[in-house]
Kinemage of the C-alpha trace (Angstrom):
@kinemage 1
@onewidth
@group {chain A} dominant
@subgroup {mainchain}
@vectorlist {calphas} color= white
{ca unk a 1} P 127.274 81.203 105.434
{ca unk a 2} L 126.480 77.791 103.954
{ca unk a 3} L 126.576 74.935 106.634
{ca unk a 4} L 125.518 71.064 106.329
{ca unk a 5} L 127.286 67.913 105.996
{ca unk a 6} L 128.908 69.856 102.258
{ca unk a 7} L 130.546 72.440 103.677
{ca unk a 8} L 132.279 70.205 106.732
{ca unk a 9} L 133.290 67.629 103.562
{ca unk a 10} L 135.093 70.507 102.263
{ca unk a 11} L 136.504 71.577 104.644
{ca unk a 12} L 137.842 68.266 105.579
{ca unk a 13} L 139.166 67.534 102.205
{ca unk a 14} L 141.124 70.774 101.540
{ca unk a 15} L 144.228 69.638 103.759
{ca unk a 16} L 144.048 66.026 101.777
{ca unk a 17} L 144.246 68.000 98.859
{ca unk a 18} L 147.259 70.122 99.336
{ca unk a 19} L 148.893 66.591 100.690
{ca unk a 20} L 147.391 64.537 97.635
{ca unk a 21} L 148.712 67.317 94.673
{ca unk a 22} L 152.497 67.239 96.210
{ca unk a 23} L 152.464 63.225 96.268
{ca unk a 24} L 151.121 63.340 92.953
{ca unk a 25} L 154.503 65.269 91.629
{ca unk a 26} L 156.427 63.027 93.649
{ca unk a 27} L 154.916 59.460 92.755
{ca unk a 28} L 155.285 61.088 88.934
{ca unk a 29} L 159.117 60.812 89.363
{ca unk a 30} L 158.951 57.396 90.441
{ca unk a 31} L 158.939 58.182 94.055
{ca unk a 32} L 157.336 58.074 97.214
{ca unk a 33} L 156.951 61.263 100.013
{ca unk a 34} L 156.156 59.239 103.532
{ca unk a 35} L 156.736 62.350 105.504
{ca unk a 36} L 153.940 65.428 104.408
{ca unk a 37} L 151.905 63.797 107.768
{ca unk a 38} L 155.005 65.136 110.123
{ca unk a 39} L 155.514 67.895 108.049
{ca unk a 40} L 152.376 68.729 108.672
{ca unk a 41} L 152.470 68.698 112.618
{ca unk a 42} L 156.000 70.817 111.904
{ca unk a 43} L 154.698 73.193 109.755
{ca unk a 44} L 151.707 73.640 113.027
{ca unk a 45} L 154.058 74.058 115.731
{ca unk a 46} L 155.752 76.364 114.119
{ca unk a 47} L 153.067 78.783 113.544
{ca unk a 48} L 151.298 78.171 116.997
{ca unk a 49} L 154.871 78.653 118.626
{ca unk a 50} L 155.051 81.804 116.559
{ca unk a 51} L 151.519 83.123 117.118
{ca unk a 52} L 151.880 82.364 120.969
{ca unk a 53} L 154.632 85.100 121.310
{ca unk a 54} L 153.523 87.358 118.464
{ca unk a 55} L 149.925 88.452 119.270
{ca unk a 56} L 147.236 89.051 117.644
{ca unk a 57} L 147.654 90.793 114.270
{ca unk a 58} L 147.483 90.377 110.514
{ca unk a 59} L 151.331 91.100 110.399
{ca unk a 60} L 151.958 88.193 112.609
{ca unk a 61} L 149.566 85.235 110.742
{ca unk a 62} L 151.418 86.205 107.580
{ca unk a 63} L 154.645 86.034 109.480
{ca unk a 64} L 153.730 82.625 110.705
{ca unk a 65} L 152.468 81.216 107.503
{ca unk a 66} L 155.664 82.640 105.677
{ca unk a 67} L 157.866 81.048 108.641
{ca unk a 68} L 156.239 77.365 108.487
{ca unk a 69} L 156.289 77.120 104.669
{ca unk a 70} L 160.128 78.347 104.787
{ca unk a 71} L 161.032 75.370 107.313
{ca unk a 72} L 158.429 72.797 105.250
{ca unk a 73} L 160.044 73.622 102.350
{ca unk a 74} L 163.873 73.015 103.968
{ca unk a 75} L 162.743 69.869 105.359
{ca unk a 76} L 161.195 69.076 101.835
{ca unk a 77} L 164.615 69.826 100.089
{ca unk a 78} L 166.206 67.234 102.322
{ca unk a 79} L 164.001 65.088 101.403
{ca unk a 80} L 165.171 65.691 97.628
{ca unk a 81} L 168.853 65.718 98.563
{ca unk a 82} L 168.342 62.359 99.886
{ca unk a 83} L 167.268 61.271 97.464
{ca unk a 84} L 168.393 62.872 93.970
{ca unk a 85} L 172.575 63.457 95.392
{ca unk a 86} L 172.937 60.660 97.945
{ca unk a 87} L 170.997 58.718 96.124
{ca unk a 88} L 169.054 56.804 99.351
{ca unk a 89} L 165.768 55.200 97.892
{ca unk a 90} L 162.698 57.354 98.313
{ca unk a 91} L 160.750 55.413 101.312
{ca unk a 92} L 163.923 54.747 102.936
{ca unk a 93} L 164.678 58.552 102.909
{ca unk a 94} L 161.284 59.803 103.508
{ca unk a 95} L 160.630 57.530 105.824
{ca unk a 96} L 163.633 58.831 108.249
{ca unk a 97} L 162.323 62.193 108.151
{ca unk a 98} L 158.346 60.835 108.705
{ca unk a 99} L 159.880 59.942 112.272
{ca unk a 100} L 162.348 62.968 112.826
{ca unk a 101} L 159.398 65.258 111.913
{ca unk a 102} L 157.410 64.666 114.834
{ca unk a 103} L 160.334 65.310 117.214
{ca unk a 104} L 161.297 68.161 115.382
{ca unk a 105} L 157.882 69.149 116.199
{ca unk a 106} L 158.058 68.240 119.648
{ca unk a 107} L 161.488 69.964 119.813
{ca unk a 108} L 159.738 73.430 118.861
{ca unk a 109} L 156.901 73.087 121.048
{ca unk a 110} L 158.932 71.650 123.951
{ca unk a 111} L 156.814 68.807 124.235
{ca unk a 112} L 153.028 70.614 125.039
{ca unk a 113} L 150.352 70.901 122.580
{ca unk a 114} L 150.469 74.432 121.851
{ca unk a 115} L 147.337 77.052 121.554
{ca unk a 116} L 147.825 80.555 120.078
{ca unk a 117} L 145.264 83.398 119.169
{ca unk a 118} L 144.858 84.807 115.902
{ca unk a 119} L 141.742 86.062 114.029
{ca unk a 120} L 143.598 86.382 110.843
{ca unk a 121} L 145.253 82.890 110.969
{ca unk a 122} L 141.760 81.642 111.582
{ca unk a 123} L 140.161 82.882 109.457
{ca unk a 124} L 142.359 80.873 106.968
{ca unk a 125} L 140.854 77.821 108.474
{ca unk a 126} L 137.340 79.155 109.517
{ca unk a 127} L 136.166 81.894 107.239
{ca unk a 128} L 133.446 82.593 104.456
{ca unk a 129} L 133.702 84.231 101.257
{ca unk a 130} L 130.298 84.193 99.550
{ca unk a 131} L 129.101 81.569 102.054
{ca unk a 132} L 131.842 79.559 101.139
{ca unk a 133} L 134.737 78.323 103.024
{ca unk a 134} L 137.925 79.835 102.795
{ca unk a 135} L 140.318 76.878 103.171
{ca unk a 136} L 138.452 75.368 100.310
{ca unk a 137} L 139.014 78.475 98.024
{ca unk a 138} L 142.379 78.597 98.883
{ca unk a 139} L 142.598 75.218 98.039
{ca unk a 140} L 140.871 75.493 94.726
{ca unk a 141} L 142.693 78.070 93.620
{ca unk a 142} L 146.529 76.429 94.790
{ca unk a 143} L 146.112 72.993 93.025
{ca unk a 144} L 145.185 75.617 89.520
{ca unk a 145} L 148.295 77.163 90.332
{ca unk a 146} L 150.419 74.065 90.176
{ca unk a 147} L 148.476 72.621 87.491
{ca unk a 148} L 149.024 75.574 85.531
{ca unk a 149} L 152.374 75.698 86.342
{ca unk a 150} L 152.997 71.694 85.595
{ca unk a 151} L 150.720 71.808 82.851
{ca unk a 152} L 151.741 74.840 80.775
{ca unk a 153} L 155.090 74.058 81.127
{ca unk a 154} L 157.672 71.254 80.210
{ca unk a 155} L 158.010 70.890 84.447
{ca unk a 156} L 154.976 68.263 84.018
{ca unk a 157} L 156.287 66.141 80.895
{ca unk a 158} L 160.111 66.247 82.366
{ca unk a 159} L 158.535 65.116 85.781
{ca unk a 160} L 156.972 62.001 84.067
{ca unk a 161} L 159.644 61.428 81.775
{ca unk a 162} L 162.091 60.706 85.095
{ca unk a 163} L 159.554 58.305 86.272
{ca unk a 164} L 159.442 56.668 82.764
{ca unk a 165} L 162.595 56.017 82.637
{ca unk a 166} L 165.857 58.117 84.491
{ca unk a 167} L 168.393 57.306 81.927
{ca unk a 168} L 166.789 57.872 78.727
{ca unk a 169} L 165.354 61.012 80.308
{ca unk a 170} L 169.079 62.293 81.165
{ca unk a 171} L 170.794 61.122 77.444
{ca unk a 172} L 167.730 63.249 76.398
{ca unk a 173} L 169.098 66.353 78.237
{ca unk a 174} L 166.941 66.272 81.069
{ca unk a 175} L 168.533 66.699 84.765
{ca unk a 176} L 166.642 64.710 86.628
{ca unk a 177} L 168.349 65.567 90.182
{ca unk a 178} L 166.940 69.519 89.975
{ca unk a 179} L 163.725 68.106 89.045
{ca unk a 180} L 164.023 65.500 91.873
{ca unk a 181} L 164.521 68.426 94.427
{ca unk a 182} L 162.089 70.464 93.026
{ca unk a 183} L 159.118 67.843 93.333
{ca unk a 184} L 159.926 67.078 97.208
{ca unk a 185} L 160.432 70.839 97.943
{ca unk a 186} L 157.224 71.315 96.618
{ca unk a 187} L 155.416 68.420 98.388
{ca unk a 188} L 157.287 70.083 101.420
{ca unk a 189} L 155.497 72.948 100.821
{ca unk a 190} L 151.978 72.136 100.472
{ca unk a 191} L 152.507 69.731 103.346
{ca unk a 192} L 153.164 72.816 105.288
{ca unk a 193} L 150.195 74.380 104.172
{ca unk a 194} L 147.952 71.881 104.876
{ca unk a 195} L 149.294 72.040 108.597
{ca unk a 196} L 148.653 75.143 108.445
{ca unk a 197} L 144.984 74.624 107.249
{ca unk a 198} L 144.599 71.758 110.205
{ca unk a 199} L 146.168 73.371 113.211
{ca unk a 200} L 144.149 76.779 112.169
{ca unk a 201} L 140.282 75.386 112.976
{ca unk a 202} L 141.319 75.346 116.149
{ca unk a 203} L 144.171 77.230 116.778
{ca unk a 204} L 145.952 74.010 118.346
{ca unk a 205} L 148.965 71.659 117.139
{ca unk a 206} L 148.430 68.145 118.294
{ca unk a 207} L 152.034 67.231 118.224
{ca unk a 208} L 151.082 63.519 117.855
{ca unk a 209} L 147.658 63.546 116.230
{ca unk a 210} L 148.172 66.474 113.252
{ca unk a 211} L 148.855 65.073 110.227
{ca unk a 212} L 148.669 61.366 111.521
{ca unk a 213} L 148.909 58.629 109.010
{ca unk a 214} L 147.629 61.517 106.564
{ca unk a 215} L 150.542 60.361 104.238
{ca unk a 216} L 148.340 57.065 103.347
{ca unk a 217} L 145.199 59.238 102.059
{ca unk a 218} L 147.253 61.496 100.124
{ca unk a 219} L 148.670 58.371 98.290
{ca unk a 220} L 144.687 56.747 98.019
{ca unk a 221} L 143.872 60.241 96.540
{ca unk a 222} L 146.587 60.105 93.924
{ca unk a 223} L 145.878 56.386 92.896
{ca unk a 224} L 141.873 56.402 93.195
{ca unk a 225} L 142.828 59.919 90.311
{ca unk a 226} L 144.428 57.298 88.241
{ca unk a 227} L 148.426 57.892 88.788
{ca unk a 228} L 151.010 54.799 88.486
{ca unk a 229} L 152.557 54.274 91.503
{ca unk a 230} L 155.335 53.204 89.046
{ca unk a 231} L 155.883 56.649 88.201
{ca unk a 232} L 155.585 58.828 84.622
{ca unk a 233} L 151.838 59.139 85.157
{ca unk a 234} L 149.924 61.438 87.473
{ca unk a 235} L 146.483 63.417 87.343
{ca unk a 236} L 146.054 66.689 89.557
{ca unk a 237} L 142.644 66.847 88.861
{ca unk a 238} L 142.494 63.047 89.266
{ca unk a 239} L 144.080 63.860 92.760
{ca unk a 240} L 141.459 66.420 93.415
{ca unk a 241} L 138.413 64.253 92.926
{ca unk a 242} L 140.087 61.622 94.912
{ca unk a 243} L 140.868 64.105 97.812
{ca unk a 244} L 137.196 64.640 97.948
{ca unk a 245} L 135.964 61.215 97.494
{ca unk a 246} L 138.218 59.854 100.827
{ca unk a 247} L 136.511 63.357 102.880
{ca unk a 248} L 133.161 62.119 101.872
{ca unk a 249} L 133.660 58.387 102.602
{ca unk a 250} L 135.093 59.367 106.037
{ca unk a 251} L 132.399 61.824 107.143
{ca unk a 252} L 129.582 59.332 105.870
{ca unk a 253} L 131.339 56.413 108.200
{ca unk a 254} L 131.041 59.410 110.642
{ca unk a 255} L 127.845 60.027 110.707
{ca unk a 256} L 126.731 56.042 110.554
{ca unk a 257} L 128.856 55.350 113.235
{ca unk a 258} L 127.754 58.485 115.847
């Protein structure tokens, strides 16, 4: 397997870039997604509660991983229903659940940072295909889904056309509340896997430290790849390279400061 100061940069960076790529949808509609951090730590406790009483076996990480991105997801559509049908403003409403997420977490762990044992679950986290690792691949290969998805379909153009400008984007026949839902279910659900990617190198949720203040690089990664925090213009590869870039920077302080 490859190793060096490359391989722990990527590493690093994968969870940023699940984080950055479901800001990036929701900064598109003109909105804001404060709580992917606590989702994070959720989306961990759930999995180490899970694993804890499960055992060891490949039917159990999958279980786990299917269980977390199901509750990330639900927590994610709140998120939306705040904010596309009661109409609260983004930060207000994503902010609530940034600090509800954490004692939802705490709630599911009973209040102990939680350790499980899995080989499958880390191997998510810790493994090498062709010397390369795994969390990175998966990574890779999740923000070309989306952009696929966002790309070769009107999803992307109606998401920026809500950030542009709501009303137009409605007389045009757009309906900007499903879209609204959709975008924070999805940043729900990458949140969750990047908690999933965090709490699996070492097969322990930090309750208080997963995820913590990760909400502020996600949004670095989406401006530094050129999106308007004004909404109607985002860049998933943009989000990518800047995903990378804040990884890099913080290893290099790393290693100058050790």
């Amino acid at each position: 397997n490859l190793v060096g100061n490359l391989i722990d940069i990527l590493r690093q960076a994968a969870p940023i870039m699940m984080i950055a790529i479901g800001m990036s949808l929701v900064i598109a509609t003109g909105g804001i997604d404060l709580s992917v951090g606590s989702l994070m730590a959720v989306a961990g406790a759930v999995s180490m509660e899970f694993l804890s009483a499960a055992g060891d076996s490949f039917g159990a990480a999958l279980a786990a991983v299917g269980l977390a991105l199901v509750i990330t997801g639900i927590l994610g559509a709140v998120n939306g229903l705040l904010v596309a049908y009661v109409g609260l403003q983004p930060f207000i409403a994503t902010l609530v659940l940034m600090l509800a997420g954490r004692g939802i977490a705490k709630v599911i762990t009973g209040g102990q940072n939680t350790t499980a044992s899995n080989d499958a679950f880390r191997w998510i986290a810790n493994g090498f295909v062709i010397g390369i690792p795994v969390v990175f691949i998966l990574a890779v290969l999740i923000v070309i889904a989306v952009g696929w998805v966002v790309r070769r379909s009107a999803l992307g153009l109606m998401i920026e056309a809500i950030g542009i400008n709501p009303r137009a984007s409605r007389m045009a026949g757009i309906k900007p509340k499903g879209l609204l839902l959709t975008a924070y279910i999805m940043s729900g659900i990458l949140a969750g896997i990047a908690g999933i990617m965090s709490v699996g190198s070492v097969m322990t949720v930090d309750i208080s430290r997963t995820g913590y203040q990760l909400e502020l690089d996600a949004i670095l990664a989406v401006v530094i790849g050129g999106a308007s925090l004004a909404g109607g213009k985002f860049s998933l590869s943009g989000a990518f390279v800047g995903a990378l870039l804040i990884a890099t920077l913080d290893k290099t302080c790393l290693l100058y400061t050790s």
